[in-house]
LUMVEX-501360 format. One record per residue (C-alpha): residue number from 0; residue in three letters; x, y, z. Coordinates in steps of 0.5 Angstrom, whole numbers. Layout:
<pts>
PT   k   r     u     v     w
PT NUM Ala     X     Y     Z
...
</pts>
This chain:
<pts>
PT   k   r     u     v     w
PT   0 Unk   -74   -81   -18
PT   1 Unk   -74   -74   -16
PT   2 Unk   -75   -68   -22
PT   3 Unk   -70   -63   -24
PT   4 Unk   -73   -57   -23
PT   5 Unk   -73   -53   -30
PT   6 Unk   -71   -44   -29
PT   7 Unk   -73   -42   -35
PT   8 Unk   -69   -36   -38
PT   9 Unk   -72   -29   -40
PT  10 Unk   -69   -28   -46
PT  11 Unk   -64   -22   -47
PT  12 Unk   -67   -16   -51
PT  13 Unk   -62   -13   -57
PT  14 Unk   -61    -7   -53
PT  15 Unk   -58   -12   -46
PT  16 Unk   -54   -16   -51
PT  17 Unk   -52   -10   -54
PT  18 Unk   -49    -7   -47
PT  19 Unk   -46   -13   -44
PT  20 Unk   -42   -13   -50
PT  21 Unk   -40    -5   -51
PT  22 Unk   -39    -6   -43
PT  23 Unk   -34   -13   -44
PT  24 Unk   -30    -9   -49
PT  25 Unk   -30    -2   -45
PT  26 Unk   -27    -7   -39
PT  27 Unk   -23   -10   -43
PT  28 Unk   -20    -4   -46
PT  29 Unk   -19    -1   -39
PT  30 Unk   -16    -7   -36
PT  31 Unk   -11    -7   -42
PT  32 Unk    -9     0   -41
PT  33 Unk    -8    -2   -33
PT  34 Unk    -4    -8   -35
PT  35 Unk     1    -6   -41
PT  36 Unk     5     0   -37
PT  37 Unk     7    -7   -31
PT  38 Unk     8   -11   -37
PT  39 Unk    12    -7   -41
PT  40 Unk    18    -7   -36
PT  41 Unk    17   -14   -35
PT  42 Unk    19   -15   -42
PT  43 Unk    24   -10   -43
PT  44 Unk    27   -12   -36
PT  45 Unk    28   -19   -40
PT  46 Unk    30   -18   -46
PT  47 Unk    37   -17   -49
PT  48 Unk    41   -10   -51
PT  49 Unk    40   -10   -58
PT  50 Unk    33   -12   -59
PT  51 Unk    31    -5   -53
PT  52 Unk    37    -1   -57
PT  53 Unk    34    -1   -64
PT  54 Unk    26    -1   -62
PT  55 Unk    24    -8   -62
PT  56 Unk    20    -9   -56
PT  57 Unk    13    -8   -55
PT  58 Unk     9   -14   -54
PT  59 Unk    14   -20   -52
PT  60 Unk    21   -20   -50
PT  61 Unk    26   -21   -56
PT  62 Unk    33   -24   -54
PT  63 Unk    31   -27   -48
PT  64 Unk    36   -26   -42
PT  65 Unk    36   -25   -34
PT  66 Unk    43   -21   -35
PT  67 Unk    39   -15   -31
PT  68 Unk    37   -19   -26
PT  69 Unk    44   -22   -25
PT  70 Unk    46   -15   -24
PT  71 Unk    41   -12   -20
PT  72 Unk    43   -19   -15
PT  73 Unk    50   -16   -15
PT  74 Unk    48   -10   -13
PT  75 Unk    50    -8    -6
PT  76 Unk    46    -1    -4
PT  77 Unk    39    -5    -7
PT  78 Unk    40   -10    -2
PT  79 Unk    41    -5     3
PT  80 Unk    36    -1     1
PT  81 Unk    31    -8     1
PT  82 Unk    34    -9     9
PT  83 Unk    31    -2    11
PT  84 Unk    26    -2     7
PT  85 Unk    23    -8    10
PT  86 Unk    24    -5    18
PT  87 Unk    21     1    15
PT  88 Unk    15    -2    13
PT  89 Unk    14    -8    18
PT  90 Unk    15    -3    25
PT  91 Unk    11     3    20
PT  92 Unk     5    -1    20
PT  93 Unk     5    -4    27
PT  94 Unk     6     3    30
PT  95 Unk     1     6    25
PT  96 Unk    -4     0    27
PT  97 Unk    -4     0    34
PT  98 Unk    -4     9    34
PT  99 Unk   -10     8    29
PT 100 Unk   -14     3    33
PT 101 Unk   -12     7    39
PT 102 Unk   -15    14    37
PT 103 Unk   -21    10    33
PT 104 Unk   -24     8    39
PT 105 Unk   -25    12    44
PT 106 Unk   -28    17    38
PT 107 Unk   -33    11    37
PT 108 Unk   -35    10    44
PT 109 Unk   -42    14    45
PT 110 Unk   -41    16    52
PT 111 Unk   -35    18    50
PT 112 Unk   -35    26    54
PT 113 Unk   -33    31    48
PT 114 Unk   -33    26    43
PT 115 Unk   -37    31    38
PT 116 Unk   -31    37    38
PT 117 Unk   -25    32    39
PT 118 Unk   -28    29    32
PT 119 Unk   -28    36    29
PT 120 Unk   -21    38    31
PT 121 Unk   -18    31    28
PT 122 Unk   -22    32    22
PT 123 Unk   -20    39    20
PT 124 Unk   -12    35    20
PT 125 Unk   -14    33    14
PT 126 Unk   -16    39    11
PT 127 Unk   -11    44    15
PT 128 Unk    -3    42    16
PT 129 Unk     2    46    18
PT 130 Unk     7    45    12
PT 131 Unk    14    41     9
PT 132 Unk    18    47    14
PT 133 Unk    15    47    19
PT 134 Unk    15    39    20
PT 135 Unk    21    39    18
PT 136 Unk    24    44    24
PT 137 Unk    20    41    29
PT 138 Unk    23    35    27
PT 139 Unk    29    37    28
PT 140 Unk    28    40    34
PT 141 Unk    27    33    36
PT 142 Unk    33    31    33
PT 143 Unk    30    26    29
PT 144 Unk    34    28    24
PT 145 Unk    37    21    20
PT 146 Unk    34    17    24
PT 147 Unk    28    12    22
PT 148 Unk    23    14    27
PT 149 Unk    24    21    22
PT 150 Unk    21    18    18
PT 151 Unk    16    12    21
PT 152 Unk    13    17    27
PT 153 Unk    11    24    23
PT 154 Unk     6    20    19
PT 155 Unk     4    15    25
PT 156 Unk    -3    16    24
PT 157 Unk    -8    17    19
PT 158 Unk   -14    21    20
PT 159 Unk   -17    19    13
PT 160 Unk   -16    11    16
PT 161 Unk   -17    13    23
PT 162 Unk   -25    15    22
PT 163 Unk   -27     9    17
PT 164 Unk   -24     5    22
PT 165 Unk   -28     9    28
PT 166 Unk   -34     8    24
PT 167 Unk   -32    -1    24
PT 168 Unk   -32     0    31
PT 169 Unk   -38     3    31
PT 170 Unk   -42    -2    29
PT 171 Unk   -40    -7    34
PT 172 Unk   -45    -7    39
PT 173 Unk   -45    -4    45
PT 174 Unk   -49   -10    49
PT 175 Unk   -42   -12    48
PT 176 Unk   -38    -7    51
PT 177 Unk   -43    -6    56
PT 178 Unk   -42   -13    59
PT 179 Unk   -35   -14    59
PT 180 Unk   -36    -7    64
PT 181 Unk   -40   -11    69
PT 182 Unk   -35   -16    69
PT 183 Unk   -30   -12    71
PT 184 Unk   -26   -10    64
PT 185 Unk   -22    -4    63
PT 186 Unk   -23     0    56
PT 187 Unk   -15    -3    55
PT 188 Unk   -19   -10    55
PT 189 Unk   -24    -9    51
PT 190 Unk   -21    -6    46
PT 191 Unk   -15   -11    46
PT 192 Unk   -20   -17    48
PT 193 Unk   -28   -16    45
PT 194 Unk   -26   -10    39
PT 195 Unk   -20   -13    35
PT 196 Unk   -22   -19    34
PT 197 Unk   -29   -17    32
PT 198 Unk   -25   -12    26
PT 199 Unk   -21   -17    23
PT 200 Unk   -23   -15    16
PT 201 Unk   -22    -7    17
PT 202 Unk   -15    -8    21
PT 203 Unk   -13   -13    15
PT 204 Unk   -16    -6    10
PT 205 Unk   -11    -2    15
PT 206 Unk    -5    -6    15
PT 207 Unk    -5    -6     7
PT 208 Unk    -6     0     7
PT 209 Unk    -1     3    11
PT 210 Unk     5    -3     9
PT 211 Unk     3     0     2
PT 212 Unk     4     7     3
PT 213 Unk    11     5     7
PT 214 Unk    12     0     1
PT 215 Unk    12     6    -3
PT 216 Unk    14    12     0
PT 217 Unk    21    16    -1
PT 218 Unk    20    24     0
PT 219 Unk    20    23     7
PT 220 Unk    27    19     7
PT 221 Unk    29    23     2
PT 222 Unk    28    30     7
PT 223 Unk    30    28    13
PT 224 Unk    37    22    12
PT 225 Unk    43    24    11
PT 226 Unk    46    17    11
PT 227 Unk    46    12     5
PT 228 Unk    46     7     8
PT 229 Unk    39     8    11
PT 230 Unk    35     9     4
PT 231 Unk    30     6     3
PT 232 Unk    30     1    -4
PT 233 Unk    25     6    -7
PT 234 Unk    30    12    -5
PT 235 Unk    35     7    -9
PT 236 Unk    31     6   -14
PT 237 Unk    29    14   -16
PT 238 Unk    37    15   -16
PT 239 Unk    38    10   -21
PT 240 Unk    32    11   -25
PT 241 Unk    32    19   -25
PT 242 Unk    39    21   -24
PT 243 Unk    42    15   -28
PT 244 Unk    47    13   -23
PT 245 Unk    49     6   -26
PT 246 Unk    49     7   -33
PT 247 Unk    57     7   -32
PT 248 Unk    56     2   -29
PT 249 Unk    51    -3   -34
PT 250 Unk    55    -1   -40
PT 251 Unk    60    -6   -39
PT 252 Unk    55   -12   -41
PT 253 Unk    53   -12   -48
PT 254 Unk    46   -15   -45
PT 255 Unk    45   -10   -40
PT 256 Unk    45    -3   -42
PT 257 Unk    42     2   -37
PT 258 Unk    34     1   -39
PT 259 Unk    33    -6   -37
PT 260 Unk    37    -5   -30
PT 261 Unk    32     0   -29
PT 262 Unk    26    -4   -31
PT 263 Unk    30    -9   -28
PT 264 Unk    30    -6   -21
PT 265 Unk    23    -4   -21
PT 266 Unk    20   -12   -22
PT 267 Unk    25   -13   -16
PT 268 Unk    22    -8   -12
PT 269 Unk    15    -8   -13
PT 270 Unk    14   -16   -13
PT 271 Unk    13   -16    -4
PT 272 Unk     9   -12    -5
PT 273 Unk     5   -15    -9
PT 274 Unk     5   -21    -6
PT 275 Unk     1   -18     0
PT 276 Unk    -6   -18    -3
PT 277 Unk    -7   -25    -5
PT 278 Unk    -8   -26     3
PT 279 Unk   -11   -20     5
PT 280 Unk   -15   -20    -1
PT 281 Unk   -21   -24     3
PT 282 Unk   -22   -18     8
PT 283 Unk   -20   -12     3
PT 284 Unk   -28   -11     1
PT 285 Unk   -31   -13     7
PT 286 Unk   -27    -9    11
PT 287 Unk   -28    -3     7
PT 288 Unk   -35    -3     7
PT 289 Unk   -36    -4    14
PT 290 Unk   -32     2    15
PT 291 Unk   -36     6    10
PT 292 Unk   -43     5    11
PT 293 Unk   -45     5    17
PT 294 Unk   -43    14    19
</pts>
């Protein structure tokens, strides 16, 4: 019979006791303080009229109902404004992906000539910009005005994003680069067929990233459409709840008042979103380590 190997344990001092505790706690609470803000809307989105009037939500729903949610699927413009928001996010992320991968490249290859200087200027975009007037008439001299590509195309690439993944590309070696050369391998090649597949963790970072900030913007579109029907949910969703558009339109239910169709529409609109991370999660550490430690 083979002998079961025994790993004593150091006992803990008082003071380590003491830490781990104290650092539980400390985590516990910041968790709570992140968590309730997400959980406060979800209750109040399903809880009846009565019960949000006279106060009585805090921890659970009280008056159970999805009279919200029901509203919230009857309204047009939402769904609308889902429909762009989805074409907004899936065609801004493949053109900031590719646009990215592209500049990110070529600054990682050492042999690259003025690949120093090209760097420096990049890198002072994000310390230097021209500001919301300038943009906004080069725009329009473009005449993008209300279209999409107003609001995909100025924000096309990240520097911030561009140098960690320039520093991924870095770390691939260049042995492998140089034999793809001697078989005859263009740089369009080697960067569609050696490094990409090789930065799977740091393309799935940067495609989180940027679908995330698509996800989740709106002054753009609110600078530069006209159009109603090209608004993007989060546009949608800041009219209903800053301005207070539909509360004419929810006081015709006495389960629905206007608070709990705002949080309503706020569930609704982060829930995709949401739903991204469980899938690139796995990439997510691993790719920004790579992205940040080696310069």
């Amino acid at each position: 019979m083979k002998r079961q190997k025994i790993v004593s344990r150091k006992p803990q001092s008082a003071g380590s006791r003491a830490f781990d505790v104290i650092n539980c706690i400390l985590l516990a609470v910041i968790g709570f303080i992140m968590f309730y803000p997400m959980y406060y809307v979800l209750i109040v989105s399903m809880s009846s009229a009565v019960n949000i009037a006279q106060g009585n939500v805090a921890f659970i729903p009280r008056g159970i109902n999805f009279a919200a949610y029901e509203r919230v699927f009857h309204t047009a413009t939402i769904w609308t404004g889902y429909k762009n928001t989805l074409v907004y996010t899936v065609l801004g992320t493949l053109i900031n992906v590719a646009l990215t991968a592209m500049c990110a490249y070529p600054l990682s290859r050492k042999d690259f000539y003025g690949r120093g200087p090209l760097t420096v200027f990049v890198t002072l975009t994000m310390f230097i910009s021209g500001g919301m007037i300038p943009l906004y008439l080069v725009v329009n001299n473009l005449r993008l005005l209300n279209t999409m590509w107003a609001v995909l195309l100025p924000s096309a690439v990240s520097t911030y994003n561009m140098i960690v993944m320039r520093t991924s590309f870095s770390s691939i070696p260049d042995s492998l680069v140089e034999s793809a050369y001697l078989d005859g391998a263009n740089d369009i090649q080697i960067l569609g067929r050696i490094v990409l597949p090789l930065s799977k963790p740091i393309i799935a970072t940067m495609v989180l990233f940027y679908a995330v900030s698509h996800w989740n913007s709106y002054f753009p579109a609110l600078l530069y459409l006209n159009d109603q029907k090209k608004y993007p949910v989060q546009v949608i969703m800041r009219s209903i709840i800053i301005e207070g558009d539909v509360a004419a339109e929810t006081t015709g239910s006495i389960n629905v008042i206007a608070t709990n169709y705002k949080y309503a529409v706020i569930i609704i609109s982060v829930i995709p979103i949401l739903m991204v991370y469980p899938f690139l999660q796995k990439y997510f550490t691993k790719g920004v380590m790579v992205g940040a430690v080696k310069g």
